[in-house]
C-alpha positions in Angstrom: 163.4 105.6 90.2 164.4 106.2 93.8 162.2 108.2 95.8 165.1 110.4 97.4 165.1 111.7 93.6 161.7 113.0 93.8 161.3 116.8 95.5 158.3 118.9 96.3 160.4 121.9 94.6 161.6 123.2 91.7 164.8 124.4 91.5 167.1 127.0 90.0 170.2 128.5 89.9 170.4 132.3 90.2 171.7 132.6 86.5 168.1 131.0 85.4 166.1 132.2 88.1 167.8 135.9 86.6 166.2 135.3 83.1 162.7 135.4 84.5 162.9 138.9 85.1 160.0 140.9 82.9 159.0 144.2 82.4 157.0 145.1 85.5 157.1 148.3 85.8 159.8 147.9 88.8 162.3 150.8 89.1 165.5 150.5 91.2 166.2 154.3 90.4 165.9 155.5 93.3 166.2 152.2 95.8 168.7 153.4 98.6 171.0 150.4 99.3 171.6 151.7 102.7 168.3 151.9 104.3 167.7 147.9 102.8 171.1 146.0 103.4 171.9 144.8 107.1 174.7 145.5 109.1 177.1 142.9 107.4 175.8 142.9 104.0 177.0 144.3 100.9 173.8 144.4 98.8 174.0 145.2 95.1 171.3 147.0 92.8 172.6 143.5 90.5 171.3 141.5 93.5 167.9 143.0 93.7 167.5 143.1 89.7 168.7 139.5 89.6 166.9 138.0 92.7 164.2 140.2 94.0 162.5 141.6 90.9 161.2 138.2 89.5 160.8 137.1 93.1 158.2 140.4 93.6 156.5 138.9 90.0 156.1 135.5 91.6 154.4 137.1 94.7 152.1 139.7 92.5 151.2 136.5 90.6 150.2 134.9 93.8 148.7 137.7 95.3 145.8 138.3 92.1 145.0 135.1 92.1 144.8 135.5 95.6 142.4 138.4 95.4 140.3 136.8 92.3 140.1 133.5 94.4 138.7 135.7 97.5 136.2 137.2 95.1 134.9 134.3 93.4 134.7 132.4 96.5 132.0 135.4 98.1 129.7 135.2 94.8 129.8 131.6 95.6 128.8 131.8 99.1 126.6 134.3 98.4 128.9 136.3 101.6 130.2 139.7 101.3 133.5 139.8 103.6 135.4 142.4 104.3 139.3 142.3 102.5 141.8 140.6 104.2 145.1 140.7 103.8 147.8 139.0 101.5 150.1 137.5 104.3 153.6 136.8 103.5 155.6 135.1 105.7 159.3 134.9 105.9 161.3 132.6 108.5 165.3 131.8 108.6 167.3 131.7 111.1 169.2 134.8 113.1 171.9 136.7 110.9 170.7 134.8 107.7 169.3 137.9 106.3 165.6 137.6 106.7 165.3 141.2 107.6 166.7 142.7 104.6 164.8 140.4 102.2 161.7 141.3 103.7 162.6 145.2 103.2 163.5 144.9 99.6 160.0 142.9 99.1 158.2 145.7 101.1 160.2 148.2 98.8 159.6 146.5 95.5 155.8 145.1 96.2 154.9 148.9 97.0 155.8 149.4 93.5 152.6 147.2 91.7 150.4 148.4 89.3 148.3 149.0 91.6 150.3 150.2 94.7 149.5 148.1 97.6 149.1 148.9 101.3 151.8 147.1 102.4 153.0 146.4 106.2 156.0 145.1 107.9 155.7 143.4 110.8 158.4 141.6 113.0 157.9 138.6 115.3 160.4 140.3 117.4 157.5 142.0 119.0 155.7 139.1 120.2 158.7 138.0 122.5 157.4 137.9 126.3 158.8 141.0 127.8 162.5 140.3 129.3 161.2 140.8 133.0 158.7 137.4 132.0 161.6 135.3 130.6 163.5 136.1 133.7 160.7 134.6 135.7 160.1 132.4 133.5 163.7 131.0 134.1 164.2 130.9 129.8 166.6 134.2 129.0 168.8 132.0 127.5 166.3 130.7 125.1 165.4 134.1 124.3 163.6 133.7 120.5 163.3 129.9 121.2 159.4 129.0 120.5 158.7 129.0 124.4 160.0 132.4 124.7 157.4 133.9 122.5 153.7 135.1 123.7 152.3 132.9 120.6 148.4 133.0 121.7 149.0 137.0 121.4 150.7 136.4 117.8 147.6 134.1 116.8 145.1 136.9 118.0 147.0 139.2 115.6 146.9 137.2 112.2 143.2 135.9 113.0 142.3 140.1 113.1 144.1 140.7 109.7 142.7 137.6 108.2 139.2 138.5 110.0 139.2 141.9 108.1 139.7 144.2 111.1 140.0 147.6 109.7 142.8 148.3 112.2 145.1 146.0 114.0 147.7 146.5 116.2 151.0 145.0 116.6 153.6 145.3 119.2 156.9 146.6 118.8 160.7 145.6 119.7 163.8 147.7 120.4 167.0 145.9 119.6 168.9 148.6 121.6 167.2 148.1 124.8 166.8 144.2 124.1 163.4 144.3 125.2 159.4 144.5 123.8 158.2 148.4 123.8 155.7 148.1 126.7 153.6 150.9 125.6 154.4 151.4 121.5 152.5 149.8 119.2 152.4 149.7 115.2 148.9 150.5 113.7 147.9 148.7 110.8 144.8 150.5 108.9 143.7 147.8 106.5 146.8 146.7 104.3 146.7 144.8 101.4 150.0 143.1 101.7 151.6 142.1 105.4 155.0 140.8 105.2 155.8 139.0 108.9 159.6 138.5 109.4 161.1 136.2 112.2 163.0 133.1 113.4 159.7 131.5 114.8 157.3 132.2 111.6 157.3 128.4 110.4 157.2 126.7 113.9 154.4 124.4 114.4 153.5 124.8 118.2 154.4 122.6 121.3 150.7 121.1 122.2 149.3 119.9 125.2 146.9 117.2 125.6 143.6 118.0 123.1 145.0 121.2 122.3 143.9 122.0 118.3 146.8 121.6 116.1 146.9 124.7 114.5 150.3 126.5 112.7 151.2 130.0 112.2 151.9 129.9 108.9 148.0 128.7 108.6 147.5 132.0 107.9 150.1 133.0 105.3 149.1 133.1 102.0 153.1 132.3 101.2 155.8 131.4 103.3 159.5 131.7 102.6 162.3 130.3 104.3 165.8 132.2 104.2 168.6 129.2 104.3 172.4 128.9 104.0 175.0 126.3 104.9 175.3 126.5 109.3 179.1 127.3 109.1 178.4 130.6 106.9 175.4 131.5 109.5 177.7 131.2 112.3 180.5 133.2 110.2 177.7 136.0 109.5 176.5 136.2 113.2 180.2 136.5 114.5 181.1 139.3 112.3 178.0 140.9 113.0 178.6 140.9 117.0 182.3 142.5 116.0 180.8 144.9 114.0 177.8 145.7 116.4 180.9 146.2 119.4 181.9 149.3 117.2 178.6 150.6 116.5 175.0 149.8 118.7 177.2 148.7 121.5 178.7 152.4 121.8 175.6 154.0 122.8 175.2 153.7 126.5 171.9 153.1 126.4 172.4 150.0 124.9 171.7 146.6 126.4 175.0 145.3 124.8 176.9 148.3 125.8 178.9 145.7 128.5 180.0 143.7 125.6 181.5 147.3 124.3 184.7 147.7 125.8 186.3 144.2 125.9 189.1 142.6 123.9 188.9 141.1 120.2 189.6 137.8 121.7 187.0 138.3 124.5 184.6 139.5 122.2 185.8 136.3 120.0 184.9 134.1 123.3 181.4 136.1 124.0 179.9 135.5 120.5 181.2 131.9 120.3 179.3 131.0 123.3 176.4 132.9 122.7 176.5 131.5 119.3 176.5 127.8 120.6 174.4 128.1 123.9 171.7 129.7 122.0 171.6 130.3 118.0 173.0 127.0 116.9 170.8 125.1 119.3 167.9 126.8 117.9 168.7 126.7 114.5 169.5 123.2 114.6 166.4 122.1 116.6 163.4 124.6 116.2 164.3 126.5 112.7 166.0 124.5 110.2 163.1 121.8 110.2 160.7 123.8 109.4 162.7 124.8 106.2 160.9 122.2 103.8 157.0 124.2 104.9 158.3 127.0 102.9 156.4 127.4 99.4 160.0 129.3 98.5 163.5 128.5 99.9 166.1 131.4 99.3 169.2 129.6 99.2 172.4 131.6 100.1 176.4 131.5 99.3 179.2 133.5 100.1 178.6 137.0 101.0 174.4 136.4 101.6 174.4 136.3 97.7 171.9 134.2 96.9 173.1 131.0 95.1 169.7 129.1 94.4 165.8 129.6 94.9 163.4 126.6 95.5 159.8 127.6 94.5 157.0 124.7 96.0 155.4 122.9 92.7 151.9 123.4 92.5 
């Protein structure tokens, strides 16, 4: 058989993937649909029944044998360290959706048997404040792997995997485009840490006999977030249109120039932002690192998803 026939997945349409739901012990009575779906979404209680709830499963299955693994391995070592965290890690590229997933999982892992600790954390944070990217000479490659402080992102993970009771993360405001020079997110020992962002599966740019080592070394499961480019740049657009009636309103906005002009300026704005930046990114530092994923979301028309790809074992 030809070898382009073999794949390190298994895959399933969302009709099959569907079936695997199980009783869990999930409810979506009271999920509020507005606090999960982003800006140019129309997420369905269908959606998160059909995709999310065996998705959360998959995880919880992952996660105890995670915890069971942990514990085995300290009787054999004859060590008794502290618990670390179950690291999640999702990656995709900008307007894709990756922040809503993450929410529903934080919403529907919450809801274990045994009720988790569980954390959200955005990459976001780890950008170098705007002021450095100026100096740096790199605005325009804001959330390009250069423009991220990723020694500070390593020192985060290695605390959460090191069993640090509390660690610290910093924090982003997409208002004022910039990292929150003196706000921080406090995490007191979590059980489950789901880190969202473009940069998640990005192996780093090394000098000389630098140590070769990935983010995603310390995820326990990575996810990647993918769709066809032309529905990505569709998804962005609409999203900058819909942002010039909303976000961009408030004066205190760092978009609040892009507020005022013309459809077809607007049009012209996001186009070029769109290929200067996002599709360049997408196309060189994201989409590449799609097949590290353990799980591939795979996304159609309206960000339903179309097709999950889970890693075989």
């Amino acid at each position: 058989m030809n070898a382009t026939h073999f794949s390190p997945y298994l895959s399933f349409d969302r009709n099959l993937w569907s079936d695997f739901r199980k009783k869990n012990g999930i409810s979506l009575d009271h999920v509020d649909l507005t606090e999960l779906q982003g800006l140019n979404e129309q997420l369905s209680l269908t959606e998160i029944d059909d995709i999310y709830v065996p998705l959360s499963h998959l995880l919880r299955l992952h996660y105890m044998k995670s915890q069971e693994l942990h514990r085995d391995t300290n009787t054999f070592l004859q060590q008794q360290t502290k618990k670390v965290p179950f690291i999640i890690g999702i990656a995709g590229s900008v307007a894709v959706g990756k922040s809503t997933t993450a929410r529903i999982l934080h919403n529907l892992i919450a809801q274990w048997p045994n009720q988790p600790r569980v954390e959200l954390v955005t990459t976001d944070g780890f950008l170098y404040p705007n002021e450095k990217l100026e100096e740096l000479g790199i605005m325009t490659k804001k959330g390009f792997p250069e423009s991220f402080d990723v020694a500070y992102l390593f020192r985060f993970l290695s605390n959460l995997k090191s069993g640090q009771e509390t660690v610290q993360a910093p924090l982003y405001s997409h208002m004022k485009y910039n990292v929150l020079e003196h706000e921080q997110q406090t995490l007191h020992q979590p059980d489950v840490v789901i880190v969202e962002g473009i940069n998640v599966l990005q192996p780093p740019k090394l000098e000389k006999n630098q140590t070769k080592t990935f983010i995603s070394d310390f995820f326990d499961y990575a996810m990647y977030i993918d769709a066809e480019e032309e529905m990505i740049e569709h998804w962005y657009k609409h999203r900058f249109q819909l942002l010039r009636q909303t976000a961009f309103q408030n004066a205190e906005s760092y978009f609040n120039k892009y507020a005022d002009l013309s459809d077809e300026e607007a049009s012209e704005v996001a186009d070029r932002i769109w290929k200067q930046t996002n599709r360049v990114n997408l196309l060189e530092n994201i989409l590449p690192t799609k097949n590290r994923a353990d799980l591939i979301l795979r996304k159609g028309e309206g960000h339903a998803v179309e097709a999950i790809h889970v890693r075989k074992l």
